[in-house]
Backbone and ligand atoms as CSV (ligand in chain L), in Angstrom:
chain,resi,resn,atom,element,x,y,z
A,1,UNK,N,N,124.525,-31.602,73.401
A,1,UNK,CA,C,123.691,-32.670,72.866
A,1,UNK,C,C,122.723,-32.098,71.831
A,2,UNK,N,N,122.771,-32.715,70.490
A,2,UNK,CA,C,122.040,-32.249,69.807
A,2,UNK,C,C,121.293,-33.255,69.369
A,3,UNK,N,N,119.470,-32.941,68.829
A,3,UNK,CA,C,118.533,-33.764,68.178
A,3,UNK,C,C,117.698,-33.272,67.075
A,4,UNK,N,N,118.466,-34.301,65.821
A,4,UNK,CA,C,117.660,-33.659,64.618
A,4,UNK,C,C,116.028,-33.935,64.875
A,5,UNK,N,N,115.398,-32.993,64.341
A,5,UNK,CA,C,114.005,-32.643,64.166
A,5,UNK,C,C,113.341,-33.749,63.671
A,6,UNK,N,N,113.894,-33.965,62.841
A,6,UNK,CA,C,113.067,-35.447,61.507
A,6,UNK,C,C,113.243,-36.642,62.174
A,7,UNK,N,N,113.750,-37.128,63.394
A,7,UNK,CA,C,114.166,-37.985,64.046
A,7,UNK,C,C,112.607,-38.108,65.297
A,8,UNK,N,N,112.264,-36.745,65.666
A,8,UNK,CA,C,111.606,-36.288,66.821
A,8,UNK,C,C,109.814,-37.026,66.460
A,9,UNK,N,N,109.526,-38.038,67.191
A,9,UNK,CA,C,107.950,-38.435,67.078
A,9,UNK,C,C,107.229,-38.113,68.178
A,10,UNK,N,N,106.277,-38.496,67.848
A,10,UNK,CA,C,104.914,-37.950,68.737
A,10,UNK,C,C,105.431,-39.029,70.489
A,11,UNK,N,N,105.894,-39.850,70.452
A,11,UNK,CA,C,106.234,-40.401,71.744
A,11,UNK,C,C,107.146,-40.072,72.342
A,12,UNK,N,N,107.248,-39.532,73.720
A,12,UNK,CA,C,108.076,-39.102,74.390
A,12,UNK,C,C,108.933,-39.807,74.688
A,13,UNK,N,N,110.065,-38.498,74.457
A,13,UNK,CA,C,112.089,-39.466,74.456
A,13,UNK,C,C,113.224,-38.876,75.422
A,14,UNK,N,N,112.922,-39.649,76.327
A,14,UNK,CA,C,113.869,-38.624,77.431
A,14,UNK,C,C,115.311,-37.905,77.574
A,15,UNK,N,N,115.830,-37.407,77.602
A,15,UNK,CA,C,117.695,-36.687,77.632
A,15,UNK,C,C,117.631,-36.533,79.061
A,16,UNK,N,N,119.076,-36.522,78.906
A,16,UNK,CA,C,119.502,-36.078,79.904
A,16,UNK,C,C,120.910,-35.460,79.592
A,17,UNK,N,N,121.136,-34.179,80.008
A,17,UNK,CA,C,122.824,-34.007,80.007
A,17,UNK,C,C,123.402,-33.177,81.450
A,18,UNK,N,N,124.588,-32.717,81.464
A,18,UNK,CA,C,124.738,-32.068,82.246
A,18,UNK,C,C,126.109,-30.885,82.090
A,19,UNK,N,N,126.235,-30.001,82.952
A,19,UNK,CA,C,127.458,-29.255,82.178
A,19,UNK,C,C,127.610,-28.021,83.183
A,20,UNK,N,N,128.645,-28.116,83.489
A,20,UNK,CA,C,129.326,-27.417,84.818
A,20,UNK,C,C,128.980,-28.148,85.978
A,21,UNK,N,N,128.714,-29.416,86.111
A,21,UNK,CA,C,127.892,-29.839,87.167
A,21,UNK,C,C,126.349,-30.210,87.166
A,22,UNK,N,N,125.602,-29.148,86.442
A,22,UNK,CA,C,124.570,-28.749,86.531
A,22,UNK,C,C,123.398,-29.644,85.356
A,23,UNK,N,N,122.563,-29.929,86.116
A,23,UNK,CA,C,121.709,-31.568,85.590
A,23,UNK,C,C,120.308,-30.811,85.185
A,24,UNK,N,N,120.216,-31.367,83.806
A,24,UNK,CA,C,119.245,-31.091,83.029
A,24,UNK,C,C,118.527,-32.185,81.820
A,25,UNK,N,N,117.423,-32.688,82.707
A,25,UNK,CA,C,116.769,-33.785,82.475
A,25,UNK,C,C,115.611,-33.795,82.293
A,26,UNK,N,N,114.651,-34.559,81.114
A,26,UNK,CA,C,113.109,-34.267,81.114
A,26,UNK,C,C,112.665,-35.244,79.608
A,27,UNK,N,N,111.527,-35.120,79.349
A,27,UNK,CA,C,111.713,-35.605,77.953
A,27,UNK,C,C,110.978,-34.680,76.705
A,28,UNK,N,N,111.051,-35.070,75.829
A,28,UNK,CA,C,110.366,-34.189,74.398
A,28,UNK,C,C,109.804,-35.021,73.496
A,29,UNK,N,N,108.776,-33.969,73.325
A,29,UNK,CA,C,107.826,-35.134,71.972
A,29,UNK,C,C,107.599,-34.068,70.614
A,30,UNK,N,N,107.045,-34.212,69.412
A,30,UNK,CA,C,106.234,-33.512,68.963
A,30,UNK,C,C,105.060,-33.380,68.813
A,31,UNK,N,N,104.442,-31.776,69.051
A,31,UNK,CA,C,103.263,-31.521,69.366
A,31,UNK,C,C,102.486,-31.665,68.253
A,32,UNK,N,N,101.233,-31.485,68.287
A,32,UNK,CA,C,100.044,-31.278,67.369
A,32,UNK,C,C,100.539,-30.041,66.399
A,33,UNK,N,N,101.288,-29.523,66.868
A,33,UNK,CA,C,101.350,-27.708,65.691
A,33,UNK,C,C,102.856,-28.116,65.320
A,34,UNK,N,N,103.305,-29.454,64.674
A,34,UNK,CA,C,104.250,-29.645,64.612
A,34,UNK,C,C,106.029,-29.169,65.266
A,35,UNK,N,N,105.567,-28.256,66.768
A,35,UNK,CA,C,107.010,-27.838,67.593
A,35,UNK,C,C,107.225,-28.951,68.334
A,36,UNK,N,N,108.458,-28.724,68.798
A,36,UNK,CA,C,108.441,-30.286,69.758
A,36,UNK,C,C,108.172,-29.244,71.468
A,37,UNK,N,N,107.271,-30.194,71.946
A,37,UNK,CA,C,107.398,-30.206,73.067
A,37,UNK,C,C,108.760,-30.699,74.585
A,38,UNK,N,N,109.458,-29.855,75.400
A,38,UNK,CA,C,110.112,-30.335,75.700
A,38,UNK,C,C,109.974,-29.344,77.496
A,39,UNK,N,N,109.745,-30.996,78.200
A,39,UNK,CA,C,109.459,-30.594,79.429
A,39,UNK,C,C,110.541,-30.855,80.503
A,40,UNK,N,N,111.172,-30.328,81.151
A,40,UNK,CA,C,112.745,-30.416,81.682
A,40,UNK,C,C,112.620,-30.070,83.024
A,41,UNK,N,N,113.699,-30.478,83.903
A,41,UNK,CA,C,114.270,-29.795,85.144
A,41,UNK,C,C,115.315,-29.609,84.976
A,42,UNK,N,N,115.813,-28.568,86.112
A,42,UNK,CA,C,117.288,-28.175,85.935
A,42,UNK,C,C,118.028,-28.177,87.300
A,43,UNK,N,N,118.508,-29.325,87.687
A,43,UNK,CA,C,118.584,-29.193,88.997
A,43,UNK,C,C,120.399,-29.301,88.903
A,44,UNK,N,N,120.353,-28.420,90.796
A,44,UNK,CA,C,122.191,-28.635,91.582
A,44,UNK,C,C,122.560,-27.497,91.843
A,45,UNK,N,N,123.509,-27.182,92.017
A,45,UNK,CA,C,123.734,-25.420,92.730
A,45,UNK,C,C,124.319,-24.795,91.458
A,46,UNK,N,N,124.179,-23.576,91.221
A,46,UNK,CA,C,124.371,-21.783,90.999
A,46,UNK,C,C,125.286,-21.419,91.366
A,47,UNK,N,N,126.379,-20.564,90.784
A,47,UNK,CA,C,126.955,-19.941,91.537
A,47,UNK,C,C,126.222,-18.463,91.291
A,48,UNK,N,N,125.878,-17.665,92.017
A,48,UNK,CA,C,125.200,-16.209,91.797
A,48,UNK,C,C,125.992,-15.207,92.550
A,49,UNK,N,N,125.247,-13.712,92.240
A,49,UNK,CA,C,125.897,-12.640,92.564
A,49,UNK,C,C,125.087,-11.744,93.156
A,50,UNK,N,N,124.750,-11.581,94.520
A,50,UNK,CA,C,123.971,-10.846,95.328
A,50,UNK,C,C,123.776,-9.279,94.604
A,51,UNK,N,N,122.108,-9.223,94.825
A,51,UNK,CA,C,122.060,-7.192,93.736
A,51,UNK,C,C,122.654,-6.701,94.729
A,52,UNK,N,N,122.581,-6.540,96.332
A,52,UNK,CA,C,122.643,-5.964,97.462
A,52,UNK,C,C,124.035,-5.991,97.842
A,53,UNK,N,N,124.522,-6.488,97.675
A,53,UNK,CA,C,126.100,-6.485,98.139
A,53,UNK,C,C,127.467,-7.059,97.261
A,54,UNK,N,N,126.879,-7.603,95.993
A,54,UNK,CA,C,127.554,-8.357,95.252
A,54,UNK,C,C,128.471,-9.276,95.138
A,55,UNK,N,N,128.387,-9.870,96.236
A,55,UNK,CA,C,128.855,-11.101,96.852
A,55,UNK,C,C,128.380,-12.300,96.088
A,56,UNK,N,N,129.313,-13.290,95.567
A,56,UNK,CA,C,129.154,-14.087,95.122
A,56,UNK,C,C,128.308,-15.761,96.305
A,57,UNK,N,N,127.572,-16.370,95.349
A,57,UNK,CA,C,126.998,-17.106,97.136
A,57,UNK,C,C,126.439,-18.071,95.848
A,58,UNK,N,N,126.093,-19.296,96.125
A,58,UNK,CA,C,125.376,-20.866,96.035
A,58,UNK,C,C,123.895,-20.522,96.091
A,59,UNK,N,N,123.436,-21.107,95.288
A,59,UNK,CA,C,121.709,-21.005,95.185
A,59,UNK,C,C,121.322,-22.685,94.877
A,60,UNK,N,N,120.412,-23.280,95.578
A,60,UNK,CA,C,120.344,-24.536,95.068
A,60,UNK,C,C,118.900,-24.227,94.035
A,61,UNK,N,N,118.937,-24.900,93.004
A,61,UNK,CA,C,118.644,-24.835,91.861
A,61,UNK,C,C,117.839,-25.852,91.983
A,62,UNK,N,N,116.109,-25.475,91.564
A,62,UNK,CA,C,115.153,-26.836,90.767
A,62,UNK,C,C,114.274,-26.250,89.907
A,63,UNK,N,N,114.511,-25.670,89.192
A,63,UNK,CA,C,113.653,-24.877,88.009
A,63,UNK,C,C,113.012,-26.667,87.624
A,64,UNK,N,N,111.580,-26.086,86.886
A,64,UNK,CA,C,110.975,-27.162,86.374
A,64,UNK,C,C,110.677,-25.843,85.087
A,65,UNK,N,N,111.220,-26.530,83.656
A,65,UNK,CA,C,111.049,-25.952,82.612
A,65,UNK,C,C,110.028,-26.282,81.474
A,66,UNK,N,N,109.500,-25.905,80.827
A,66,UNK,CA,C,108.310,-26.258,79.676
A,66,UNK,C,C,108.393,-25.249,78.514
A,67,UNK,N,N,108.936,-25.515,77.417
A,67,UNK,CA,C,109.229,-24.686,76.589
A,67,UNK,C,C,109.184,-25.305,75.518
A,68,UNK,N,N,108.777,-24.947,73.915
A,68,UNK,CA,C,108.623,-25.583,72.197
A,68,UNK,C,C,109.613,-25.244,71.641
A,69,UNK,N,N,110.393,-26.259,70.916
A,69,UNK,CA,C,111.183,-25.666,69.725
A,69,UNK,C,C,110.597,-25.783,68.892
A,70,UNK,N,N,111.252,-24.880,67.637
A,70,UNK,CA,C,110.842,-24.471,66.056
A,70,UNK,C,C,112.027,-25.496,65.261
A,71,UNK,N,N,111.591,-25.890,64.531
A,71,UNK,CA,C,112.504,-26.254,63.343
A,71,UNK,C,C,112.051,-25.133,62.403
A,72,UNK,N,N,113.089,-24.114,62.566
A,72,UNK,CA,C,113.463,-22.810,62.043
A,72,UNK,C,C,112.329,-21.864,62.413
A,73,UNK,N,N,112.123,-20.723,61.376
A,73,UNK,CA,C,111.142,-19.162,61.858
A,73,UNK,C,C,110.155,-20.143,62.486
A,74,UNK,N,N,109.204,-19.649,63.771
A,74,UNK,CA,C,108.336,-19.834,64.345
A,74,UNK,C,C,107.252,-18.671,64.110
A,75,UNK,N,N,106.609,-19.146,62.926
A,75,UNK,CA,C,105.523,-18.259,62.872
A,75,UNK,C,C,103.907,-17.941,63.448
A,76,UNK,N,N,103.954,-18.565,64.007
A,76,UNK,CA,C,102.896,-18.584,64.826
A,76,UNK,C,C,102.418,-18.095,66.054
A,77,UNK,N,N,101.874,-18.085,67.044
A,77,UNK,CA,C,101.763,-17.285,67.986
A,77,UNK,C,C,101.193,-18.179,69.545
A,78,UNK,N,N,102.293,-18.209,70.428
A,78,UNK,CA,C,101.691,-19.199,71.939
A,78,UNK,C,C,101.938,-18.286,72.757
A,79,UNK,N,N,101.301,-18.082,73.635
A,79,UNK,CA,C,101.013,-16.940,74.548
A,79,UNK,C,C,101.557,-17.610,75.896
A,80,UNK,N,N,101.239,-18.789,75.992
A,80,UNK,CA,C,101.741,-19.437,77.579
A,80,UNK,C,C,103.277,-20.414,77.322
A,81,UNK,N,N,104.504,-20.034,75.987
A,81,UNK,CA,C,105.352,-20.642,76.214
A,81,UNK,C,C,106.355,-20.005,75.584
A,82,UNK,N,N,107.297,-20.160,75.937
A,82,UNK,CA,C,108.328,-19.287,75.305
A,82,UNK,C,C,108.583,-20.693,73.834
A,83,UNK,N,N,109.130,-20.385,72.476
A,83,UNK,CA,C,109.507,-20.515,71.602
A,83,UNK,C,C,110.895,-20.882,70.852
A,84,UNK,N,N,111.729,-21.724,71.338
A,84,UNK,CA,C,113.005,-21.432,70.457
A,84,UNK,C,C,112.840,-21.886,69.084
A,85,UNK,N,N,113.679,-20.832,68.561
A,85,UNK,CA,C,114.103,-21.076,67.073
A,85,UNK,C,C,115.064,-21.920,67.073
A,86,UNK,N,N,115.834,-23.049,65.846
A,86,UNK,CA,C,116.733,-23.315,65.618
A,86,UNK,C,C,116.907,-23.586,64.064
A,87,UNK,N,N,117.549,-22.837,63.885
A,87,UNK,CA,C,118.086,-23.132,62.113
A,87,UNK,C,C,118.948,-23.797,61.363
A,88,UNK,N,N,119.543,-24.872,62.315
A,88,UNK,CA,C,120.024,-26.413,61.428
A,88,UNK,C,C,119.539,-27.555,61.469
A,89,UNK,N,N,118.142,-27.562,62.021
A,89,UNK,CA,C,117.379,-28.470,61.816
A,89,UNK,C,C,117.600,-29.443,62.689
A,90,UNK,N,N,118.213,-29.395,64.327
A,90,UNK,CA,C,119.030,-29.795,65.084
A,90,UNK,C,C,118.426,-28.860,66.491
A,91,UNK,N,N,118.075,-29.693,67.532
A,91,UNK,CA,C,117.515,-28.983,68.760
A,91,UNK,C,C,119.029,-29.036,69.705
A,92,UNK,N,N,119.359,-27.842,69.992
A,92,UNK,CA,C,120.862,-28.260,70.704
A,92,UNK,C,C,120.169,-27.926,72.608
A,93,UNK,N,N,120.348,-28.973,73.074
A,93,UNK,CA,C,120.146,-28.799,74.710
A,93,UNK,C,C,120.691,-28.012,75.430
A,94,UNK,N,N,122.675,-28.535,74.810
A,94,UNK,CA,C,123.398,-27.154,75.838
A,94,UNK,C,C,123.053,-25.666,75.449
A,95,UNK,N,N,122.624,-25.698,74.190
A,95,UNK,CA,C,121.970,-24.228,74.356
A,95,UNK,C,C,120.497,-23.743,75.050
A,96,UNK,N,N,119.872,-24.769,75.147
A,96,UNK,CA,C,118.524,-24.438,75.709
A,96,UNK,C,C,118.946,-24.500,77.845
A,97,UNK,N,N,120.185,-25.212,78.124
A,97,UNK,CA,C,120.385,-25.073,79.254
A,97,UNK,C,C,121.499,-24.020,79.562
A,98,UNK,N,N,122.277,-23.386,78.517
A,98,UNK,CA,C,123.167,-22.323,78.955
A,98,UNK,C,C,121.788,-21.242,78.893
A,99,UNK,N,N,120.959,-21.186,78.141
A,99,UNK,CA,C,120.158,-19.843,78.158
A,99,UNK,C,C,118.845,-19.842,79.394
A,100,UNK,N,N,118.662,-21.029,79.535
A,100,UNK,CA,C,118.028,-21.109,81.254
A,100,UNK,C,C,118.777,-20.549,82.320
A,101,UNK,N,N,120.088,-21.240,82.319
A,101,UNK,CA,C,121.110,-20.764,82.997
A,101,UNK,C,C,121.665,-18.969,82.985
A,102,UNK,N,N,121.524,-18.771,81.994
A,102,UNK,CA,C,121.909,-17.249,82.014
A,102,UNK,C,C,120.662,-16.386,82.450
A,103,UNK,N,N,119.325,-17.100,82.686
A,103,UNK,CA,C,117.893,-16.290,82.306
A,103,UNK,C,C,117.836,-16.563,84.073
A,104,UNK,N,N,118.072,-17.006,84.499
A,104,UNK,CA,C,118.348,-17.129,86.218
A,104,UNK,C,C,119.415,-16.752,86.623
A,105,UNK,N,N,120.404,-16.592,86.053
A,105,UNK,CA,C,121.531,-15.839,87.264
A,105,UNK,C,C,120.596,-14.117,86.679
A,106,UNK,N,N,120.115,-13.764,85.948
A,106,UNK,CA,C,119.632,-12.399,85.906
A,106,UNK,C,C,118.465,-12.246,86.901
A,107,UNK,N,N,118.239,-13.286,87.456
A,107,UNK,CA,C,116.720,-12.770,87.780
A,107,UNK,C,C,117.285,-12.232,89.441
A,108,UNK,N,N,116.633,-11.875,90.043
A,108,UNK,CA,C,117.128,-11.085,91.641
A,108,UNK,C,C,117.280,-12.187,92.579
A,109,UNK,N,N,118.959,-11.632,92.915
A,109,UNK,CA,C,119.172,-13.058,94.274
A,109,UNK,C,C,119.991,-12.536,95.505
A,110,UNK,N,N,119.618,-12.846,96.397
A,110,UNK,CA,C,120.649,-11.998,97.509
A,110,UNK,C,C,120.542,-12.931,98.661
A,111,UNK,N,N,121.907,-12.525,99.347
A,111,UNK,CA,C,122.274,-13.337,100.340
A,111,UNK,C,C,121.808,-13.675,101.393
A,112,UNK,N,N,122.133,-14.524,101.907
A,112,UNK,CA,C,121.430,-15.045,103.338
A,112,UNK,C,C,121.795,-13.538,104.021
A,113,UNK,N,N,122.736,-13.007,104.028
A,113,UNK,CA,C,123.314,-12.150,104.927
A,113,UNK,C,C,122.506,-10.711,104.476
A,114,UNK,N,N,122.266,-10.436,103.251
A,114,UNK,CA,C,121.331,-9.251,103.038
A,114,UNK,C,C,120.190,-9.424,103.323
A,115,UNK,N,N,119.743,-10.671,103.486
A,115,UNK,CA,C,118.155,-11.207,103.681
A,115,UNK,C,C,118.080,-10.764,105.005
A,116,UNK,N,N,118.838,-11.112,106.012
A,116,UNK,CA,C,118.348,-10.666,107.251
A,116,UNK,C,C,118.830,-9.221,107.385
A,117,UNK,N,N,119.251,-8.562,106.559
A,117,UNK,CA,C,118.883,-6.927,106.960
A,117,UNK,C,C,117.867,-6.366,106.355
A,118,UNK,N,N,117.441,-7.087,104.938
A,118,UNK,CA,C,116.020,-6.728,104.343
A,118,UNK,C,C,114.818,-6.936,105.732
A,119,UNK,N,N,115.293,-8.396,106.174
A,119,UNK,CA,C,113.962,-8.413,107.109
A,119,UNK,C,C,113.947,-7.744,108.100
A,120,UNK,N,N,115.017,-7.231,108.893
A,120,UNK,CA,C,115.153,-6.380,109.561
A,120,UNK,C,C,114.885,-5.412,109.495
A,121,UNK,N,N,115.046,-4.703,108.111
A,121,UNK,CA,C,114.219,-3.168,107.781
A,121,UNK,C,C,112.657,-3.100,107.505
A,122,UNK,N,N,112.629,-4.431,107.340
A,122,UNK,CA,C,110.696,-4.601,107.026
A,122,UNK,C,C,110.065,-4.424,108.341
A,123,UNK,N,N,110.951,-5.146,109.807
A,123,UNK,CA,C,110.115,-4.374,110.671
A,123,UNK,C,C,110.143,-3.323,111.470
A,124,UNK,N,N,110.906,-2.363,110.608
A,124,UNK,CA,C,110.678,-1.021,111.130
A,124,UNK,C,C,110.159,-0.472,110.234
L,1,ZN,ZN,ZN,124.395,-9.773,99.892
């Protein structure tokens, strides 16, 4: 799903898409520093890959996301949001939800089944 920039007003416009299953819904406006604001969830299951045993396993998924796009270089500087660039003048979603998606299967996940030997070693 894509949304040209010049289209994007100050009143919030909700999307929704989804892709592998996986539901990604919220709405976007443009801000005062001319980026658009775009506030999202990402909800439904994961498939992930345990660090501890590398077992593949289900994670149920509710990220709540808040992030600005650029209509192109983002020169400026926000300290509390991450930034996308886009350079056809076009905000594409499935890319802002494949790169959520890839930015969480990296982050650390392990199994029900390693969990209880982690906790098990915590109390000794
Ligand atoms: Zn495991």
């Amino acid at each position: 799903m894509k949304i040209e920039f010049k289209k994007i007003g100050f009143e919030p416009k909700k999307f929704q898409l989804s892709k592998n299953g996986i539901e990604f819904q919220g709405e976007f406006k443009k801000d005062k520093d001319g980026l658009v604001d775009i506030l999202g969830n990402i909800k439904n299951e994961l498939n992930v890959t345990c660090d501890r045993c590398s077992k593949e396993f289900m994670i149920k998924l509710d990220e709540n996301i808040h992030l600005k796009a650029s209509d192109g270089l983002y020169k400026g500087h926000l300290e509390e949001y991450d930034v996308l660039e886009f350079y056809d003048g076009m905000i594409d979603f499935d890319e802002i939800l494949e790169s959520e998606i890839a930015s969480i299967k990296l982050d650390y996940h392990i199994c029900n089944e390693c969990e209880k030997i982690e906790d098990f070693e915590k109390e000794f």
